[in-house]
N, C-alpha and C positions, 0 to 999 in steps of 0.2 A: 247342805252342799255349799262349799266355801262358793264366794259371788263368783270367781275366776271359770271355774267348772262349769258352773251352770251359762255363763254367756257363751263359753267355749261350747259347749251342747246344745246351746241356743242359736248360734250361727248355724251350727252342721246342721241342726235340723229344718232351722230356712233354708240351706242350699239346696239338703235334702228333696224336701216339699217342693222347691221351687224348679230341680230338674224333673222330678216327675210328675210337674203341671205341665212342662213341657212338653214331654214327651207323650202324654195325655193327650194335648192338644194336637201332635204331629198323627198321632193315631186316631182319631177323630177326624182330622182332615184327610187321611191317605182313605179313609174308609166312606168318607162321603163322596172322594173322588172317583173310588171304586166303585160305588155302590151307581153314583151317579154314569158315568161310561156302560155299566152293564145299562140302566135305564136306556140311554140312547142306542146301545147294542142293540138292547132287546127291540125299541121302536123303529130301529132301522130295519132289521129282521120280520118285521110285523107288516112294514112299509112296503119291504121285497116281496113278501110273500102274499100281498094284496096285489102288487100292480103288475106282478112279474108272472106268466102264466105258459106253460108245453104241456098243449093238450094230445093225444092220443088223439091216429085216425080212423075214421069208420075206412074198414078195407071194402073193397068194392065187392058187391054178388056176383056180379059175371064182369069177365074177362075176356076180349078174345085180341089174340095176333095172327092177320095175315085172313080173317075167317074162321080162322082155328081156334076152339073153345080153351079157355084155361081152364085145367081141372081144381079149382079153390077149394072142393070141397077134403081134398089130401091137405093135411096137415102141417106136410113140412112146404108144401107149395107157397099158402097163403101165409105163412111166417115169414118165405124168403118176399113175399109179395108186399108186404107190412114193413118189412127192412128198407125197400126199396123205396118205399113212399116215404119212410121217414127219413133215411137220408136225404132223398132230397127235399122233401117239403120244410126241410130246416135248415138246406145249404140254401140258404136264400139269394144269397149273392147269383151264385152260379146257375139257379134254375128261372131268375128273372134276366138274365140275358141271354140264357134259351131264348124266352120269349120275345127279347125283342132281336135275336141275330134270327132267329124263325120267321118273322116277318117280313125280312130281307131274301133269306133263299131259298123257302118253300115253291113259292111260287117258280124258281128256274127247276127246282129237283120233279115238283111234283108230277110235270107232263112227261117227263123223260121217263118216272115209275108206269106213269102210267101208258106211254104207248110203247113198253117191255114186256107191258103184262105183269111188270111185277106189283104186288100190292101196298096201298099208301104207305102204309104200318112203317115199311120200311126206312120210310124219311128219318125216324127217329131214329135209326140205326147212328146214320150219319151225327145225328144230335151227342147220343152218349159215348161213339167213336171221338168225335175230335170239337164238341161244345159247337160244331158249327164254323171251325176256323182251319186254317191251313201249318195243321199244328204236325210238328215231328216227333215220333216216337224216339226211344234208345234206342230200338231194334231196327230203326229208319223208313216203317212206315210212315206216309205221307200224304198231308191233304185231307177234305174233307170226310173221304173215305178210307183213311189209314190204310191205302197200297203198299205191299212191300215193293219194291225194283219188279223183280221175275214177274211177280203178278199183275202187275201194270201194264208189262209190256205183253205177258200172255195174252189178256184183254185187249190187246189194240194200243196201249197208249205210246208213246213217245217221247223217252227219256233217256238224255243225254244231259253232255255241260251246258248247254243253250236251253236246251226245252226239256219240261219236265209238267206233263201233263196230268199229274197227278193231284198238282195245282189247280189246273183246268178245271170246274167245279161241272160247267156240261158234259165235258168227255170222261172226268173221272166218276160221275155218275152212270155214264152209257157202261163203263166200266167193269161199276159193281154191281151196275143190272146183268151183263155176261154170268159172272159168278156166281149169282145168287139164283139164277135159272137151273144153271149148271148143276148146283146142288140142288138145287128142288128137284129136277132128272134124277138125283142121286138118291134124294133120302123120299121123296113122292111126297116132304109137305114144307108149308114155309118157316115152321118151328124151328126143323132140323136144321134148316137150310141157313136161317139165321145162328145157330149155334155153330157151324161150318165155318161161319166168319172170323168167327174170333176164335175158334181152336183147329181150322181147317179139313178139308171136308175128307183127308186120309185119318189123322187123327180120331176124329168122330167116330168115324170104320171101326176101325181097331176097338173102341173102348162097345161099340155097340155088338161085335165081335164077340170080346171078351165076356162084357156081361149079359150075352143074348137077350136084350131086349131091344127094340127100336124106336120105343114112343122117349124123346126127349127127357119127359117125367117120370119116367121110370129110371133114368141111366142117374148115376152116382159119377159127378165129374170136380174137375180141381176147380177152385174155388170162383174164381175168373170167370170161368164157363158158365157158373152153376148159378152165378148173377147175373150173367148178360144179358140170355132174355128180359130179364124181371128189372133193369136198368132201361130196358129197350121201354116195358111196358109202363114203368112209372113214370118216361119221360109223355108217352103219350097221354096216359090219364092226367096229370097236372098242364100238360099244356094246353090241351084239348079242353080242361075243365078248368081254369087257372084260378075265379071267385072261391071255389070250394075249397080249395088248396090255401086259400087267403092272399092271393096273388093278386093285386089292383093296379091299377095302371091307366095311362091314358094312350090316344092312337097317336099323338105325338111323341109320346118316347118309345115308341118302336122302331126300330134303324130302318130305315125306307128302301126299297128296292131301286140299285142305282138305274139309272134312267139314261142310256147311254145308245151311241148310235155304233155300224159294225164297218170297218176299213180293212179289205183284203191286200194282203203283201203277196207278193209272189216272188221277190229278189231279194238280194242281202240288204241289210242297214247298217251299218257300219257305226253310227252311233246313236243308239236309240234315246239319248239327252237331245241330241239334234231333231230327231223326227220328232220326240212330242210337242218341241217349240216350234217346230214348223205345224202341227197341230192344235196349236192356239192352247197346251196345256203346260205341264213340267212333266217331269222323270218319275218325280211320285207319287202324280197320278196315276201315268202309264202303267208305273207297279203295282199300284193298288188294284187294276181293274186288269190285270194282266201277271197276275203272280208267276204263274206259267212258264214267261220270258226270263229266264234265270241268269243271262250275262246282259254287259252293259250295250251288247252289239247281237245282230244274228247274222250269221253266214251264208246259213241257207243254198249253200252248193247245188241241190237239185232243185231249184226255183220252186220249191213245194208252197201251196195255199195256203196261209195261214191266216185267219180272225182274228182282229186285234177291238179290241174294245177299247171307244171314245167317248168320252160324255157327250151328250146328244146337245148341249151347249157348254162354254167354256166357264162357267158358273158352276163348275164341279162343289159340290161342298153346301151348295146353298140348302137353304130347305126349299123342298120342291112343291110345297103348298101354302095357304094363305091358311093363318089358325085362325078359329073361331071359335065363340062360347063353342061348339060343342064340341070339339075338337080338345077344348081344356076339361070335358068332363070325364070322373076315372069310370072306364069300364068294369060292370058288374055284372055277371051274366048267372050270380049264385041265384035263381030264382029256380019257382015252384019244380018246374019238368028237370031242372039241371039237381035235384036231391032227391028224386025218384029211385 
């Protein structure tokens, strides 16, 4: 081979060799790059799946609402009973300030249940109705006990541009104790009575009517209905039980019962900005503890009675106790009798 030829053949094949030492190399490295990312994938994944954990709950043996036995031994009961728990035992957010807005209003609801005759259970109504707040539906129910208008005022209450007692968290309880009597008269237990509330108590009729039975658990209802109770009952097992549920806490971060003294009006106020600074507060205190009052003024033309709630000193806001060690320790109550 003439020398020309061969140096000619001799270069291309350095190039040759030399692009694909290259490219050698680039795949070599794209594949330790890969290889190495799956490694960290995989130990990330390893990592997740050690420290990250949604366990399954034990559904409870017995059940009761109102006194009334739940039948868990029906199949699709303790399924919708297991829904319920697991919704909430993993909406965490929302089922620990259950807890601590229940340690604020329990205590005003629970004597009103109780000299109605109606039964405690019911307090949790108020819980899965409206979290405990003076919240408004689309449909315009209202308040603690998600009152429609008519039905507010069926019951007693008093709402207008000025007052709207549905706010009123003692009279819109007096309220819903009316109602839920009512239907207990109607259906002879507090099962029914509470499903009355959220699909009301002609409604109920009809479908119990329709599909001639009358025990709650036997009726096929829309889907709303058919959770209610079993939202009612999961609030009370997790509150009631809240270690078990993996709920910890201490008695300082429960919102405190306001501590407030009571001033009877019986004329107009003309500007209730005015009367709370002549009561040593502001305006948004008066609202806070007076949701009720729904203009900036009241009229009040037939010089009617009305309760205004004042902080029982002008240190609204403060914390109303002295913390101590134990007062910083979390509450645990998951013990022996409470996994029975």
């Amino acid at each position: 081979m003439p020398f020309k030829q061969f140096e000619t053949f001799y270069k291309k094949f350095i190039f040759v060799f030399f692009m694909m030492a290259i490219l050698a190399v680039g795949w070599v490295g794209i594949a330790f790059k890969y290889n190495n990312e799956s490694n960290v994938d995989l130990s990330y994944q390893r990592y997740f799946n050690d420290n990250y954990k949604i366990f399954s709950l034990n559904t409870p043996s017995e059940l009761s609402f109102g006194g009334e036995r739940v039948p868990l031994e029906m199949l699709d009961v303790r399924e919708r009973m297991d829904r319920e728990l697991l919704v909430n035992t993993y909406w965490q957010s929302q089922s620990l300030l259950f807890h601590k807005r229940a340690n604020r209003w329990f205590p005003i609801i629970e004597p009103i249940l109780e000299k109605n005759g109606v039964p405690d259970d019911f307090k949790y109504l108020a819980v899965i109705e409206s979290g405990l707040t003076n919240a408004v539906s689309p449909a315009g129910a209202t308040g603690f006990w998600q009152l429609l208008r008519d039905t507010g005022q069926e019951f007693g209450l008093e709402i207008n541009d000025e007052i709207d007692e549905r706010y009123h968290v003692e009279k819109s309880t007096e309220a819903a104790c009316k109602y839920l009597k009512a239907a207990h008269r109607q259906y002879g237990n507090w099962t029914m009575a509470a499903a009355s509330y959220n699909m009301g108590m002609n409604g109920l009729f009809r479908q119990t009517e329709r599909q001639k039975v009358t025990d709650f658990y036997d009726l096929l209802l829309n889907e709303e209905t058919s959770r209610y109770l079993f939202r009612i009952l999961a609030a009370k097992e997790i509150l009631s039980k809240p270690a078990q549920y993996g709920f910890h806490y201490r008695p300082r971060d429960l919102y405190t019962p306001y501590v407030i003294r009571e001033q009877v009006i019986d004329t107009s106020v003309s500007d209730l900005a005015d009367y709370a600074i002549q009561q040593g507060i502001n305006y948004k205190v008066l609202k806070i503890l007076n949701p009720w009052l729904r203009e900036s003024f009241l009229t009040n033309p037939a010089n009617k009675s009305y309760t205004i709630w004042l902080p029982a000193d002008t240190a609204f806001g403060s914390m109303p106790f002295e913390l101590n060690p134990e007062q910083n320790a979390v509450i645990d109550t998951l013990t022996t009798d409470s996994l029975k």
